[in-house]
C-alpha positions as CSV (number, residue, x, y, z in Angstrom):
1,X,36.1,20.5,15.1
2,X,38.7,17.3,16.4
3,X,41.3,18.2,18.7
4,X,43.9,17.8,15.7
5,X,42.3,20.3,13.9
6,X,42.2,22.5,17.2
7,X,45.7,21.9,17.1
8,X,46.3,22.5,13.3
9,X,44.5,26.0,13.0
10,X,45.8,27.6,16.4
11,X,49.4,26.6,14.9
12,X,48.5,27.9,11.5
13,X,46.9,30.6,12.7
14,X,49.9,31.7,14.8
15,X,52.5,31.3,11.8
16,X,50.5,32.8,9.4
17,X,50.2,36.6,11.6
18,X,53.7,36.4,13.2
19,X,55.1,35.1,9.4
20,X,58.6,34.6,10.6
21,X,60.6,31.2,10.7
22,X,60.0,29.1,14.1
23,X,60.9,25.6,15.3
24,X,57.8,23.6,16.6
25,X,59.7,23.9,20.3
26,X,59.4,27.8,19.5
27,X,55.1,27.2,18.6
28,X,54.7,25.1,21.8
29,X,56.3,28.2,23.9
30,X,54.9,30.3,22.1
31,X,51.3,29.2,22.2
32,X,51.6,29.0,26.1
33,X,51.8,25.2,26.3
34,X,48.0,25.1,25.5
35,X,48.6,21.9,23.2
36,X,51.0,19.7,24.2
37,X,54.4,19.4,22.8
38,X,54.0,16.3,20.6
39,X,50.7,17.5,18.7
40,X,51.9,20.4,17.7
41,X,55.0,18.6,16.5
42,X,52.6,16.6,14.7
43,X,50.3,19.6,13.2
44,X,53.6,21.6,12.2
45,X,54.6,18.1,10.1
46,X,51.0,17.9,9.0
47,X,50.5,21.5,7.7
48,X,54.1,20.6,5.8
49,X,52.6,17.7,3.8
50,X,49.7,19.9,3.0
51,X,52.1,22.8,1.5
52,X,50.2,25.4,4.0
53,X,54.1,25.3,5.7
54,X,57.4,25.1,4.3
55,X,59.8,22.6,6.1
56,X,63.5,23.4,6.2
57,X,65.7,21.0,7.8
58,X,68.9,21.7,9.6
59,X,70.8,18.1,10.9
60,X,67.9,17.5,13.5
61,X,66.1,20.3,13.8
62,X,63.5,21.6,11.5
63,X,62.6,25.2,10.9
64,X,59.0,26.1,9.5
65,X,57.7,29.1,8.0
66,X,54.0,30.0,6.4
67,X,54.2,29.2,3.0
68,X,53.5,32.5,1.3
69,X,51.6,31.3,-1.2
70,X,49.0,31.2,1.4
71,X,48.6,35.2,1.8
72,X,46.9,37.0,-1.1
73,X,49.1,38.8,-3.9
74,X,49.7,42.0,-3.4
75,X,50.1,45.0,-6.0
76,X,52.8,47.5,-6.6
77,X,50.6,50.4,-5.2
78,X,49.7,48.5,-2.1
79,X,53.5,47.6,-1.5
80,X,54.2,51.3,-2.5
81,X,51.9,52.7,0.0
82,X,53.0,50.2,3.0
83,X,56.5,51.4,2.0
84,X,55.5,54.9,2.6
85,X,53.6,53.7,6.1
86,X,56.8,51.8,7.3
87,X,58.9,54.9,6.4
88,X,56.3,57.4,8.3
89,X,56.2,55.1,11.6
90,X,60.2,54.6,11.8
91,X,60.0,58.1,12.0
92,X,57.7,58.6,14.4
93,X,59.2,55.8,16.3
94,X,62.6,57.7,16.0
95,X,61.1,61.2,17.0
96,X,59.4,59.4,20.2
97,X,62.6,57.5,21.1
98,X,64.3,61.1,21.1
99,X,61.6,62.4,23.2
100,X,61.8,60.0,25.6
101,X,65.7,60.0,25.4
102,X,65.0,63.8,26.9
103,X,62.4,63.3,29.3
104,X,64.4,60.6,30.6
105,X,67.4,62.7,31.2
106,X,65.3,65.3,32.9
107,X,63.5,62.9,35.1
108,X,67.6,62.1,36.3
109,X,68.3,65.3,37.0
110,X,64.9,66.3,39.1
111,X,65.9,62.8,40.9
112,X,69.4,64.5,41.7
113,X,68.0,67.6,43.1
114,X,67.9,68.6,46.4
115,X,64.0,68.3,47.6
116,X,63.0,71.6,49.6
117,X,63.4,70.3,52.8
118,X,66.5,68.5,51.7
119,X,67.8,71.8,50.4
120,X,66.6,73.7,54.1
121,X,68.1,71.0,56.2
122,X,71.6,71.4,53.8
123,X,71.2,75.4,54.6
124,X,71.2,75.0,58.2
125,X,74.1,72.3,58.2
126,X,76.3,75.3,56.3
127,X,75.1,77.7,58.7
128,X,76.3,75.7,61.9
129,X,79.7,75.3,60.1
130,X,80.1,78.8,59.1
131,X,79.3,79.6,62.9
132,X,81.7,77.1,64.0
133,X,84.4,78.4,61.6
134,X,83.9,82.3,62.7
135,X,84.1,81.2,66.2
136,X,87.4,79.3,65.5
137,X,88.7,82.4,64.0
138,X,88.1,84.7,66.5
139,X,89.6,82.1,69.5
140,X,92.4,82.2,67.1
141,X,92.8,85.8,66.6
142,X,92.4,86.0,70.1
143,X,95.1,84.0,70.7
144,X,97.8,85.5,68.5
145,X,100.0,88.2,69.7
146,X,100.7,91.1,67.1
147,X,104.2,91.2,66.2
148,X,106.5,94.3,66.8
149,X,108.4,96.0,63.9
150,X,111.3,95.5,65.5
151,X,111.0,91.3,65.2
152,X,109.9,91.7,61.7
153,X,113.4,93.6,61.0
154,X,115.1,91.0,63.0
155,X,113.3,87.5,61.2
156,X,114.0,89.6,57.8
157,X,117.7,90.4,58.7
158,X,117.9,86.6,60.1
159,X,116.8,85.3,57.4
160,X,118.9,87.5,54.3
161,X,121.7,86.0,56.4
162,X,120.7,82.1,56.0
163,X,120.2,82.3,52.4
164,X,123.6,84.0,52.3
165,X,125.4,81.4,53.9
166,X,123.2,78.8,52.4
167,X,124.7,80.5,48.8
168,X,128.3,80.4,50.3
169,X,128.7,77.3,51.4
170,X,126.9,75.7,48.6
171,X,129.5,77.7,46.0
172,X,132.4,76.2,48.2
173,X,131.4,72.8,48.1
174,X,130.8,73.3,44.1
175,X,134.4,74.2,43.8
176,X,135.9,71.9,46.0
177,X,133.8,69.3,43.9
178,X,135.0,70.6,40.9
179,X,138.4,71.0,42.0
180,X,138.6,67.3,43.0
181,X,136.3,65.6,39.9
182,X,139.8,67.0,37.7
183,X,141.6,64.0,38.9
184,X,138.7,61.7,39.7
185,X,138.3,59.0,36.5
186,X,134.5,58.6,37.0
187,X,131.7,60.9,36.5
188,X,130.4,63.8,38.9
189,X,127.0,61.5,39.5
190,X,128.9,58.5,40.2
191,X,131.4,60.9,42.7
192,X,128.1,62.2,44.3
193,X,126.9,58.6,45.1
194,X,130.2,57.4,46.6
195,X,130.6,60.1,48.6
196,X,127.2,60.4,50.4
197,X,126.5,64.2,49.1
198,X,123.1,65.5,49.2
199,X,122.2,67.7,47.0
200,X,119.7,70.4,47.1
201,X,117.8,69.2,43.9
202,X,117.4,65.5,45.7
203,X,116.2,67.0,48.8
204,X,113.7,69.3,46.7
205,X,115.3,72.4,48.0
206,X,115.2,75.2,46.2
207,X,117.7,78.8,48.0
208,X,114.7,81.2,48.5
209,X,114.7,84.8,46.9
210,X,115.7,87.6,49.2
């Protein structure tokens, strides 16, 4: 066999079981750069002229294809039946892609987890900090004096009598606002602005309960 004919049946070959559309750039890839570019530009025209190809043209580029005359004809029952393999295999292709879908997800979560001595040395780091933390506690109850009844009843009392006078002098300064805002031609916001008063709601406040 010549080296053209080398050329022409690896190229046939190669269309005829892959039976798709390819540009002879695509065949030279393709077919590993074993012939060189320009014979199998050569064998692609060739195979053309002698109908084994079919030649499609696109501005400068040509597309080929095996001409499908070349495979034999093929009965109803055998399409039937690769119809009813091509069904059975996308589901079994399906049903493995969900399994691996799974086992994918679980190999991410075993990745996550803690090993066993990764999970002993975490133990032991909580242990020193709950240590640390009971010691802190007991310096700090240590450190606290108890408080008498008799300053409880004295912060309580002190404090009724803030939030009293809080409430008073709050209701006075409403009036006196009020009382002025009769005679005042702009709005109560616009009063509050000019006159520098800050009110509770601005500051966030909010007059405890007793």
């Amino acid at each position: 066999m010549g080296k053209e004919d080398k050329v022409e049946t690896d190229v046939y070959e190669y269309m005829k079981i892959q039976n798709r559309p390819y540009s002879a750039a695509d065949v030279f890839s393709n077919l590993h750069k074993v012939h060189g570019k320009t014979a199998v530009v050569k064998a692609m025209e060739t195979l053309a002229v002698d109908k084994k190809l079919i030649e499609k043209a696109y501005g400068k580029s040509k597309i080929y294809v095996i001409n499908q005359n070349e495979f034999p004809e093929v009965s109803d029952l055998e399409i039937t039946k690769l119809e009813e393999d091509i069904k059975l295999w996308t589901e079994k292709c399906e049903t493995s892609q969900s399994e691996l879908k799974l086992i994918k997800a679980s190999l991410r979560t075993h990745l996550s987890s803690l090993t066993t001595e990764g999970a002993k040395s975490k133990v032991n780091q909580l242990q020193k900090e709950v240590e640390q933390l009971k010691e802190r506690l007991t310096k700090a109850k240590q450190s606290t004096k108890d408080i008498s009844e008799e300053d409880k009843k004295n912060i309580y009392k002190n404090h009724k009598q803030f939030v009293s006078h809080w409430k008073k002098r709050k209701r006075m300064t409403t009036d006196l606002m009020e009382a002025v805002l009769e005679g005042y031609p702009k709005s109560k916001k616009v009063f509050i602005e000019e006159v520098g008063i800050e009110t509770d709601e601005e500051c966030n406040a909010k007059i405890p309960e007793v």
